[in-house]
C-alpha positions as CSV (number, residue, x, y, z in Angstrom):
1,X,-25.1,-98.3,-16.5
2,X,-22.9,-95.1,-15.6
3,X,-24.7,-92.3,-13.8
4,X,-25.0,-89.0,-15.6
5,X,-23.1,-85.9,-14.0
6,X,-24.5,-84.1,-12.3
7,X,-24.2,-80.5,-12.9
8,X,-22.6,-78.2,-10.3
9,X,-24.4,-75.5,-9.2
10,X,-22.8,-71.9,-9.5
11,X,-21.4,-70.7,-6.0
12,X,-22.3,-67.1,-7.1
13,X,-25.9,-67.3,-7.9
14,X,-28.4,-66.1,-5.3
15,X,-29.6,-68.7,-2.6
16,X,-33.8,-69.0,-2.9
17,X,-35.9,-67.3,-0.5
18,X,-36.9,-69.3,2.3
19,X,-40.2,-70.5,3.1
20,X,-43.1,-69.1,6.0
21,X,-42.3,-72.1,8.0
22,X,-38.5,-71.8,7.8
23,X,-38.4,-67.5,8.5
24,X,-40.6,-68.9,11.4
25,X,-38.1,-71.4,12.4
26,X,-35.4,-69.3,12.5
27,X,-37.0,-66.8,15.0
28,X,-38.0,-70.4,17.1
29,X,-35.4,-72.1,16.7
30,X,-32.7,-70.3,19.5
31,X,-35.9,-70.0,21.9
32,X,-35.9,-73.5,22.1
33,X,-32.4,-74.7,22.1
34,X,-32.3,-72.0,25.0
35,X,-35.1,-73.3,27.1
36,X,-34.2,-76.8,26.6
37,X,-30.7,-77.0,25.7
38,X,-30.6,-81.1,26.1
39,X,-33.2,-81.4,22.9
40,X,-32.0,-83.2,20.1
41,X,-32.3,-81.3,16.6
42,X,-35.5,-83.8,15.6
43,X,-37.0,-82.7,18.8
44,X,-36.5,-79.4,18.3
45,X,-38.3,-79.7,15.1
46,X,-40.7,-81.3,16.6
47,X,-41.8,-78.5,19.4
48,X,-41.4,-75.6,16.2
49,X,-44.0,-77.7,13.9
50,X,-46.3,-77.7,17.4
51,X,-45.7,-73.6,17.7
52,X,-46.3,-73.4,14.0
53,X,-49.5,-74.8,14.4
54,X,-50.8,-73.2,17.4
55,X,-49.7,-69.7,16.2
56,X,-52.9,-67.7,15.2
57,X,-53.2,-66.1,11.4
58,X,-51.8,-62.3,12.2
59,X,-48.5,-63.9,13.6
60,X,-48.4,-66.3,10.3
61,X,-49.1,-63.4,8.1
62,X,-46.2,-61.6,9.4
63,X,-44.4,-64.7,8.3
64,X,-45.9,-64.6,5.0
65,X,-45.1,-60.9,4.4
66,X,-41.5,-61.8,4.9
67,X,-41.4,-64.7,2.7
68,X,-43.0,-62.2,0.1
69,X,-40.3,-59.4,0.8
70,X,-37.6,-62.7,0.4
71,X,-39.2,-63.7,-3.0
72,X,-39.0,-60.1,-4.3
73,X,-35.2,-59.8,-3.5
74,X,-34.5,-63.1,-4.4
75,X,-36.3,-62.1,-8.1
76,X,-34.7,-58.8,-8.7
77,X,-30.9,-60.7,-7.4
78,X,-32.0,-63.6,-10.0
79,X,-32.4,-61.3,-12.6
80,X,-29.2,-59.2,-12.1
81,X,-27.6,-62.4,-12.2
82,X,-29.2,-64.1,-15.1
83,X,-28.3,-60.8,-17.2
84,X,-24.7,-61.0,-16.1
85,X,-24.4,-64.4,-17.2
């Protein structure tokens, strides 16, 4: 039984908003690799789910007003793009 195509995505449409945890890898993630540059990426993930767990609620709301700011741009782009189609 063939496989179906699958459809290709449209280069020009806006990327989606990242998540808390990601924003918070981001800002991790060069920490890391700097302090221990002979980590391998798992590893590195690793140590940043640790951090993301021991980091109290004010530093993850901080996260989570980003991701809200990310969402809103990514909404408004979404629409402009959606009414240009």
């Amino acid at each position: 039984m063939p496989r179906a195509a699958k459809s290709q995505k449209d280069p020009n449409a806006p990327k989606r908003p990242l998540s808390t945890f990601f924003l918070f890898s981001q800002d991790e993630r060069p920490k890391i690799k700097k302090d221990n540059p002979s980590l391998s990426v798992s590893d590195i993930a690793k140590v940043i789910g640790e951090r993301w767990r021991a980091i109290g609620d004010d530093k993850k709301r901080h996260y989570e007003e980003k991701a809200r700011q990310e969402k809103e741009r990514y909404d408004r782009e979404i629409a402009q793009y959606k009414q240009g189609k």
